[in-house]
C-alpha positions, 0 to 999 in steps of 0.5 A, a space after each residue: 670369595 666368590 662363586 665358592 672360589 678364592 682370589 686376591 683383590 687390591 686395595 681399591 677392591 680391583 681383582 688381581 687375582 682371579 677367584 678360581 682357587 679352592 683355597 689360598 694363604 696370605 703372601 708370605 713375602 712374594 708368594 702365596 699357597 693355593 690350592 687347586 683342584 685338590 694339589 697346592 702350588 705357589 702363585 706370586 702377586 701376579 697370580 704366575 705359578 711360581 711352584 707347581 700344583 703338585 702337592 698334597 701340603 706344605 710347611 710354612 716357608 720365610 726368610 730365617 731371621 737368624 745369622 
């Protein structure tokens, strides 16, 4: 966290995601809940919204591991 806001930084300590989120989850495969400005969207490791900042909340997501 800095300035109050969060971001992703690798192992070496690098920022990869700039720290302008109100809230974030872990990865969950390629992607991460974040929240900004009040809404959550979907960012992948990049940081490129990969779901829009439209939601208020979500479920948790992943891969069924049934057949």
């Amino acid at each position: 966290m800095q300035n109050g806001k969060y971001g992703f930084i690798d192992k070496t300590g690098q920022v990869i995601i700039p720290f302008i989120y109100d809230r974030t989850s872990g990865f969950s495969g390629d992607l991460a809940s974040v929240r900004l400005n009040e809404k959550l969207g979907f960012i992948d490791k990049k940081g490129n919204t990969m779901i829009p900042f439209l939601f208020d909340g979500a479920e948790g997501f992943g891969l069924n591991s049934e057949n």
